[in-house]
Residue frames as qw, qx, qy, qz and C-alpha x, y, z in Angstrom:
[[0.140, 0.960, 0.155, 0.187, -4.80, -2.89, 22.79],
 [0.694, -0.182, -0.095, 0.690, -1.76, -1.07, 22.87],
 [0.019, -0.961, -0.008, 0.275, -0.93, 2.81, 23.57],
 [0.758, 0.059, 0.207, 0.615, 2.31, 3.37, 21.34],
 [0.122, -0.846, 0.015, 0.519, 4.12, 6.80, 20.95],
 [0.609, 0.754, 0.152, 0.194, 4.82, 8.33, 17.79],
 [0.771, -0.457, 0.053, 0.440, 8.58, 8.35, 17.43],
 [0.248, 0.369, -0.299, -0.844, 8.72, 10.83, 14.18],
 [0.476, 0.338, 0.788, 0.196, 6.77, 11.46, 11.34],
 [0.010, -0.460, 0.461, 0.759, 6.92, 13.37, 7.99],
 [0.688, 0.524, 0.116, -0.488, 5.52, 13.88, 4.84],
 [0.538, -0.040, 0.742, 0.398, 6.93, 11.25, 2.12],
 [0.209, 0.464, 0.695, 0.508, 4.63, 13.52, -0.68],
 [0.199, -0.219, 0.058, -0.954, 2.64, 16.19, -0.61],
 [0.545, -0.386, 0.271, -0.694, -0.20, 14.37, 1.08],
 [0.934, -0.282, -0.212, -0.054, 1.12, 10.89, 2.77],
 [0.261, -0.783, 0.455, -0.334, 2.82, 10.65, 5.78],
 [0.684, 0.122, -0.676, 0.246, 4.96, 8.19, 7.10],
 [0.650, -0.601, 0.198, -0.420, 4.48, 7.22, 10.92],
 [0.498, 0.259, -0.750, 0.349, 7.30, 5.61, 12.94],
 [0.706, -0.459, -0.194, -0.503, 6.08, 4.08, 15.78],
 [0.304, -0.441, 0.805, -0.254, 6.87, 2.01, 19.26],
 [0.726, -0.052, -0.580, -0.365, 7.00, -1.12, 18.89],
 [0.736, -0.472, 0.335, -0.351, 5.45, -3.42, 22.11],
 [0.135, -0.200, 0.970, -0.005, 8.16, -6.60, 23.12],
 [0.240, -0.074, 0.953, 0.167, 7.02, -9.41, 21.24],
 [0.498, 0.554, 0.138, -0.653, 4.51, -7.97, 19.11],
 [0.265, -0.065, 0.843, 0.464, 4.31, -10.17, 15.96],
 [0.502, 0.701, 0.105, -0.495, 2.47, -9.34, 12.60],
 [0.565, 0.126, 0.549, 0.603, 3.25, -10.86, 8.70],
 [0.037, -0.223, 0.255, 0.940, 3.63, -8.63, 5.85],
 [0.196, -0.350, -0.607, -0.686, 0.47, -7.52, 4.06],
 [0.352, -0.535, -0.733, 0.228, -1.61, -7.15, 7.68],
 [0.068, -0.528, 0.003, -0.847, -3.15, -4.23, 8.83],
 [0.195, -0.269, -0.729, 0.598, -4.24, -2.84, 12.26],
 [0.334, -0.791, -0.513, -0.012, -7.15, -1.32, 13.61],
 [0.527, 0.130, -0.072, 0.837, -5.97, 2.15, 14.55],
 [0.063, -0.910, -0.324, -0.251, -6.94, 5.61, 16.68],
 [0.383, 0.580, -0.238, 0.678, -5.50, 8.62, 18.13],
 [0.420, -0.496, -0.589, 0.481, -5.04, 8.62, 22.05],
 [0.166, 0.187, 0.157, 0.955, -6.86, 11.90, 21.86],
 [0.343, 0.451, 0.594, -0.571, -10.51, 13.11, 23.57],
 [0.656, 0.550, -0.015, -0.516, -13.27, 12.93, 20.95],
 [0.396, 0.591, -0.609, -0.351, -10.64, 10.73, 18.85],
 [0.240, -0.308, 0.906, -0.161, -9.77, 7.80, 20.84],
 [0.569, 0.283, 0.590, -0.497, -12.73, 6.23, 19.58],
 [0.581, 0.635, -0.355, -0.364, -12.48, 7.45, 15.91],
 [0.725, -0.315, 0.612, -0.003, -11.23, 3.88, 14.45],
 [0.700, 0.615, -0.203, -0.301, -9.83, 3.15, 11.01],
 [0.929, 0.186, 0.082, 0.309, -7.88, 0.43, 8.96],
 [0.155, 0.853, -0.477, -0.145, -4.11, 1.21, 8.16],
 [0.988, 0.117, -0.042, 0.094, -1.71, -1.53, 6.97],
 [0.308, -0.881, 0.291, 0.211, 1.56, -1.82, 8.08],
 [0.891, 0.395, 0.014, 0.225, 4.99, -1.83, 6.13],
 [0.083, -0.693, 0.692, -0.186, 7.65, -2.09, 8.14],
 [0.699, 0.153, -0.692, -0.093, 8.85, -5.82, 8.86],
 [0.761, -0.569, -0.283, -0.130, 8.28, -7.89, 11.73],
 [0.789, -0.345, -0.251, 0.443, 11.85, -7.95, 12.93],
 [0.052, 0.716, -0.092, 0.690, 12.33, -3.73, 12.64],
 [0.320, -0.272, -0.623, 0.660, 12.54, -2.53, 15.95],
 [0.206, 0.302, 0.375, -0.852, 9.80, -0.25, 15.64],
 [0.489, 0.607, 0.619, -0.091, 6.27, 0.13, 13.28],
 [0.146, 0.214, -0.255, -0.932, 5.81, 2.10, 10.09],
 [0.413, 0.675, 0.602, -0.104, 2.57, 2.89, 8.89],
 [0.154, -0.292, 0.314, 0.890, 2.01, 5.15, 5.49],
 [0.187, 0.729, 0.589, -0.294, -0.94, 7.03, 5.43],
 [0.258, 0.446, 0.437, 0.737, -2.69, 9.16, 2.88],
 [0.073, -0.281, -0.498, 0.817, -4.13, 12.51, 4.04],
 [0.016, -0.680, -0.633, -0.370, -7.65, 13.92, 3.30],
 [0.293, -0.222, -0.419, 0.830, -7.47, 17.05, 4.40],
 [0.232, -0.072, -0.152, -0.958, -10.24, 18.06, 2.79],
 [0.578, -0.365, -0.698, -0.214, -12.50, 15.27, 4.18],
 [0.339, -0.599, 0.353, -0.634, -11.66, 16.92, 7.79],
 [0.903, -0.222, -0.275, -0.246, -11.42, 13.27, 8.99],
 [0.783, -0.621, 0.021, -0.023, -9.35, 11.32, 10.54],
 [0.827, 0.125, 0.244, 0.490, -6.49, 11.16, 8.34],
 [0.045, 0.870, 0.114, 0.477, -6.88, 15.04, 8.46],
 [0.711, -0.678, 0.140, -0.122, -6.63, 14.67, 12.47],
 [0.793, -0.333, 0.300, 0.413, -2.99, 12.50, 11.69],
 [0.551, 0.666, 0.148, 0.481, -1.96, 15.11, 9.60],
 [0.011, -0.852, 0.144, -0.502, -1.30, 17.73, 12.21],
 [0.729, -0.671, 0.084, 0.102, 0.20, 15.20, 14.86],
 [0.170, 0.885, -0.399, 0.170, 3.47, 15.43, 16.15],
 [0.609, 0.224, -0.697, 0.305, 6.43, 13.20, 17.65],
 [0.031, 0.065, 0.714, -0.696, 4.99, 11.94, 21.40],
 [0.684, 0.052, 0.334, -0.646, 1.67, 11.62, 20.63],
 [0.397, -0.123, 0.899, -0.141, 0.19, 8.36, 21.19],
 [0.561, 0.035, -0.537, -0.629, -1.56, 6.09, 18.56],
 [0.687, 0.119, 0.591, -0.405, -4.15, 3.37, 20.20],
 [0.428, 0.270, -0.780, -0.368, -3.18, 0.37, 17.93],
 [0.750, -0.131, 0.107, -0.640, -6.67, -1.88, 18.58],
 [0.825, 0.001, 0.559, 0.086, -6.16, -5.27, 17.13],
 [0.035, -0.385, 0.745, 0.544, -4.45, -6.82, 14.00],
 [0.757, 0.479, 0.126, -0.426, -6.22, -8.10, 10.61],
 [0.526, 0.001, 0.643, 0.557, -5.05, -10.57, 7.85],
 [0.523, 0.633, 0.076, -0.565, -5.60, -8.21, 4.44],
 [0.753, 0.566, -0.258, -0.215, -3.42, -9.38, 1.54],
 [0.877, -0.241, 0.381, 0.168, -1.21, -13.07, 1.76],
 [0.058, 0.681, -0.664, -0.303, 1.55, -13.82, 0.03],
 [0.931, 0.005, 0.354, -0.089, 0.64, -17.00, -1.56],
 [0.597, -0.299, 0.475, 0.572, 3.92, -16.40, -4.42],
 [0.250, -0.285, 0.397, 0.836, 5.15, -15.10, -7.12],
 [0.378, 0.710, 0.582, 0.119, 2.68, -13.03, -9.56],
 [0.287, 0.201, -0.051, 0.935, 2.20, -9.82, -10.15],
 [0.038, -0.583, -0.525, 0.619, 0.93, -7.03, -8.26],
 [0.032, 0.592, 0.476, 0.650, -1.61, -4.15, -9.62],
 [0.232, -0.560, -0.389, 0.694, -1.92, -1.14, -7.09],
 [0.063, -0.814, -0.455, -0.355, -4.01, 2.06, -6.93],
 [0.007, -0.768, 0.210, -0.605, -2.34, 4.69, -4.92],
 [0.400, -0.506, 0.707, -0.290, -2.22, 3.85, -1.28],
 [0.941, 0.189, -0.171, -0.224, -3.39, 0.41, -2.81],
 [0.710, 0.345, -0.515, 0.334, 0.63, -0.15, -2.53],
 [0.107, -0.669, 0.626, -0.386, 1.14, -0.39, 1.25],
 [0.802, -0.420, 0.403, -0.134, 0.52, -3.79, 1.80],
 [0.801, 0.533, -0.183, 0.200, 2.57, -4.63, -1.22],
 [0.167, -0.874, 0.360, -0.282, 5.14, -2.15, 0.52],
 [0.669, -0.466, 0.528, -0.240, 5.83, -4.95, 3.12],
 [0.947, 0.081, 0.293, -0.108, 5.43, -7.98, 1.19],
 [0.625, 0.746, -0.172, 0.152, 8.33, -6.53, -1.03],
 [0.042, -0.795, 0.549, -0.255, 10.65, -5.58, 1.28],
 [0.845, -0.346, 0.367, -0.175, 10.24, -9.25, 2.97],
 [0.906, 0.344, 0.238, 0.063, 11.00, -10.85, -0.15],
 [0.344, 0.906, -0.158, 0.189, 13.81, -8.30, -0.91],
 [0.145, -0.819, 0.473, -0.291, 15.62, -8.71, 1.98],
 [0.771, -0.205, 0.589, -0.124, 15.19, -12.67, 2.06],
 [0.020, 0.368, -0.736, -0.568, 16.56, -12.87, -1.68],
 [0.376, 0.278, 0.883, -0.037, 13.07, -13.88, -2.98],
 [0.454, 0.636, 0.245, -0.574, 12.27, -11.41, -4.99],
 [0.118, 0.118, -0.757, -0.631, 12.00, -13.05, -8.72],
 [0.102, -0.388, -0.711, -0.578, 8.71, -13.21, -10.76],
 [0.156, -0.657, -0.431, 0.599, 7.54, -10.50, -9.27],
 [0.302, 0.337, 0.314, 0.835, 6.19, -7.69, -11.49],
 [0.211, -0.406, -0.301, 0.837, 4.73, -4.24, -10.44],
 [0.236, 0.372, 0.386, 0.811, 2.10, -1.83, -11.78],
 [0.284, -0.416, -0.465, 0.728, 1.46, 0.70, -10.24],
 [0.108, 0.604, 0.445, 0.652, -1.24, 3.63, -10.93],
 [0.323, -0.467, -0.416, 0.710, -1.38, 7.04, -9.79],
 [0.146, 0.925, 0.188, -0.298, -2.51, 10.44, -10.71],
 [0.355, 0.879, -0.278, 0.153, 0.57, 11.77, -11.55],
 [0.783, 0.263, -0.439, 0.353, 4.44, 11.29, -10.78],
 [0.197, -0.420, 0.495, -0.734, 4.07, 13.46, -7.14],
 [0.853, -0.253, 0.066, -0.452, 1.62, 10.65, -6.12],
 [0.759, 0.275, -0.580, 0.106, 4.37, 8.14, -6.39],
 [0.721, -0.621, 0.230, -0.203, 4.81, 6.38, -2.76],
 [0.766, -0.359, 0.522, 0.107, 8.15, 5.22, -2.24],
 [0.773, 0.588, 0.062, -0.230, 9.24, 5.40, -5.68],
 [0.391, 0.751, -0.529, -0.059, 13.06, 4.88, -5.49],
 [0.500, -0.212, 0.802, -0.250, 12.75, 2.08, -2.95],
 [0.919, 0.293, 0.205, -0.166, 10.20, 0.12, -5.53],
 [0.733, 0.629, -0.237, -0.108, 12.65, 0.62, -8.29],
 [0.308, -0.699, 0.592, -0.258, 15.50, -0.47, -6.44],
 [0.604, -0.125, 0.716, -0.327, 14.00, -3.39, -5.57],
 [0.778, 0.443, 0.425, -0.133, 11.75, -4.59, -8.51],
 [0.305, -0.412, 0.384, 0.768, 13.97, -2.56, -11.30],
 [0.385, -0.030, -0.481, -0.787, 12.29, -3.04, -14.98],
 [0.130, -0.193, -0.958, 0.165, 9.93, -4.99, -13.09],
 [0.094, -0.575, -0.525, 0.620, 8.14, -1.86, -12.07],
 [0.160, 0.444, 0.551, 0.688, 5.79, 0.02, -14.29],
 [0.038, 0.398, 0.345, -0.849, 4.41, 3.24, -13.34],
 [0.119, 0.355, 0.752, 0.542, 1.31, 4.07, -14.86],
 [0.163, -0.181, -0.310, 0.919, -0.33, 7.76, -14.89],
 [0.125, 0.605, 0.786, -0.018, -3.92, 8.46, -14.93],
 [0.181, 0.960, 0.212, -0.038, -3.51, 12.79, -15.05],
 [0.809, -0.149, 0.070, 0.564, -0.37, 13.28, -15.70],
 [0.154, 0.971, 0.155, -0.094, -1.00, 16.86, -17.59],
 [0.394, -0.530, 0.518, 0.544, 2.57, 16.73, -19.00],
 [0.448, 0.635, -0.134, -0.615, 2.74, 18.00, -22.69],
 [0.364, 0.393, -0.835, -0.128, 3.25, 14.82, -24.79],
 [0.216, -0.147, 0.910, -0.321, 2.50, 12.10, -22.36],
 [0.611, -0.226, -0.588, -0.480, -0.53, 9.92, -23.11],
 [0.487, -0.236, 0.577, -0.612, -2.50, 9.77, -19.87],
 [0.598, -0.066, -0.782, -0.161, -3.74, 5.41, -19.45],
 [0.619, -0.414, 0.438, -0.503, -5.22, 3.39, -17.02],
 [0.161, -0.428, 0.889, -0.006, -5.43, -0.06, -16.27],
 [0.723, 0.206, 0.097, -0.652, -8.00, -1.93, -18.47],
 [0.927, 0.301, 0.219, 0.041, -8.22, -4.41, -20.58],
 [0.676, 0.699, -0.115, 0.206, -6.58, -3.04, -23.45],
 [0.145, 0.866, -0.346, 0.331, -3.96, -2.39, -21.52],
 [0.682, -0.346, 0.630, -0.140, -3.27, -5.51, -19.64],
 [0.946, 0.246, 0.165, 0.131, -3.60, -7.45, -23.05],
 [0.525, 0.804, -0.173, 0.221, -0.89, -4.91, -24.05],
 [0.399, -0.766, 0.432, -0.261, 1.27, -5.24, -20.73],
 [0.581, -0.350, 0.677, -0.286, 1.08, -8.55, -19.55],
 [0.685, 0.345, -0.411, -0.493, -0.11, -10.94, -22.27],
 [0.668, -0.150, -0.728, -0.033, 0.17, -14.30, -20.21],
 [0.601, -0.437, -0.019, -0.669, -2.36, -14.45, -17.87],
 [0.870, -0.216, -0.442, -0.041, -1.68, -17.89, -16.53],
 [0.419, 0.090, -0.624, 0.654, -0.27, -16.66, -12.99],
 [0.285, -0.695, -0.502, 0.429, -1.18, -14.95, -9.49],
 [0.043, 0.626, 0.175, 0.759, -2.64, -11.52, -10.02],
 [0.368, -0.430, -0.584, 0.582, -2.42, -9.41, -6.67],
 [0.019, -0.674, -0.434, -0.597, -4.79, -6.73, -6.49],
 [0.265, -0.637, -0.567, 0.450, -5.30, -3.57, -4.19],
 [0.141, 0.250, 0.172, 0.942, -6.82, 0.06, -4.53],
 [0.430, 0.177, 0.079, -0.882, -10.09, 1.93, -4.61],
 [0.540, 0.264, 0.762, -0.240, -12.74, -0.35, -4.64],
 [0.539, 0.747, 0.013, -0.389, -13.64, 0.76, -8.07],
 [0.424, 0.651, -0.607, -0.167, -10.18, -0.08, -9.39],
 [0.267, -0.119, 0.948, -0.126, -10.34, -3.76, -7.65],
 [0.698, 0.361, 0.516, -0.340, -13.59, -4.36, -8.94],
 [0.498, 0.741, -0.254, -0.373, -12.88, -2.96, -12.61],
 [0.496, 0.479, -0.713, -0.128, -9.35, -5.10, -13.19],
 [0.331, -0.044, 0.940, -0.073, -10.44, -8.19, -11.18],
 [0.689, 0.453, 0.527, -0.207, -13.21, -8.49, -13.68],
 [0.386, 0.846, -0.318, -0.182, -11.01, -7.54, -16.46],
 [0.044, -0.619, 0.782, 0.055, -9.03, -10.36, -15.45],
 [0.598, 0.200, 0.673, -0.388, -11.53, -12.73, -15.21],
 [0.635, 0.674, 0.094, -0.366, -12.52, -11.92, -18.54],
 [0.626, 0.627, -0.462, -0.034, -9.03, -12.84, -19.97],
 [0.884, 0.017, -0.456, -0.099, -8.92, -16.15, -18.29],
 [0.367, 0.305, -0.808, 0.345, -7.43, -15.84, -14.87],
 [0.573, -0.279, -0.770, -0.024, -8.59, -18.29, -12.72],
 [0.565, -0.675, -0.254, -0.401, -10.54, -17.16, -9.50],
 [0.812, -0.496, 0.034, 0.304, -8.21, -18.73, -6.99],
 [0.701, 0.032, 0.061, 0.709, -5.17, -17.06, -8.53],
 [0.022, -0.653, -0.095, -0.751, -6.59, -13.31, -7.93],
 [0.425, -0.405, -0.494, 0.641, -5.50, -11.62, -4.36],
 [0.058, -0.772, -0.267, -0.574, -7.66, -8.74, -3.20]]
């Protein structure tokens, strides 16, 4: 367990925050892992939730990027209103999504922070080829990090907009029809993360157009 002060943090959107963090001497973590996480706070310190971090192992400090629910009054409400010097109570570390190589990824809103990491590794170690990106959000204010993806990934990176409410535009999601129309060979690694709904929906949507079990990260 580790007590770690909150060195800044800011909105990156209208409701996800970026959290810069101490990091403890010789603290070690691979991209796509997430931590166990609460707020060194009475009544809170207890409150425990997942968060995944994407900042790289050899940063000198953490970044986490969290979504806010302020209308759930939870906890992600509660790290909405902190400030620089208060302490987070980082619990233990989790493996969530591996890097096993090159596929493409399929994210759901915060769905992209353990991508987040796994990019920047690969970015900054000149590995990033066959790597493709789609990304779904509400709209184009829900976009996390959106000039850093493109940067990186360039046409690689598809943004796809589920309410977009822009005159013209043809709100989509990610279905079938719309993978056969994307992606049309299937024979690679499909990396998946979102709302449980949207993992369940296009890993069985992939399944269905022949990729193999072992080649689908959730």
């Amino acid at each position: 367990m580790y007590r770690l002060k909150i060195l800044n943090t800011y909105f990156i959107t209208h409701d996800v925050k970026r959290f810069i963090l101490e990091k403890p001497q010789g603290f070690v973590y691979r991209p796509g892992q997430s931590a166990h996480i609460s707020i060194n706070l009475p009544g809170l310190d207890n409150e425990i939730r997942p968060f995944t971090f994407t900042s790289l192992n050899d940063w000198p400090y953490l970044e986490f990027i969290i979504k806010i629910y302020d209308d759930r009054k939870g906890i992600t409400h509660e790290l909405g209103k902190l400030h620089r010097g208060t302490e987070l109570i980082l619990h233990d570390i989790f493996g969530t999504i591996e890097y096993k190589g090159p596929g493409i990824f399929l994210a759901g809103g915060t769905g992209i922070t353990p991508f987040i990491a796994i990019f920047r590794a690969l970015f900054f170690s000149g590995n990033l080829r066959n790597i493709g990106l789609i990304y779904s959000n509400k709209s184009e204010d829900d976009i996390i990090l959106r000039d850093e993806l493109f940067r990186m990934l360039g046409p690689a990176y598809i943004n796809v907009f589920t309410r977009q409410g822009v005159i013209g535009f043809r709100e989509r999601r990610i279905d079938r029809s719309f993978l056969i129309e994307t992606i049309g060979n299937f024979d690679t690694r499909f990396y998946v993360c979102g709302p449980k709904s949207f993992t369940e929906d296009i890993t069985k949507d992939l399944i269905s157009l022949g990729v193999k079990p072992q080649s689908l990260i959730i």
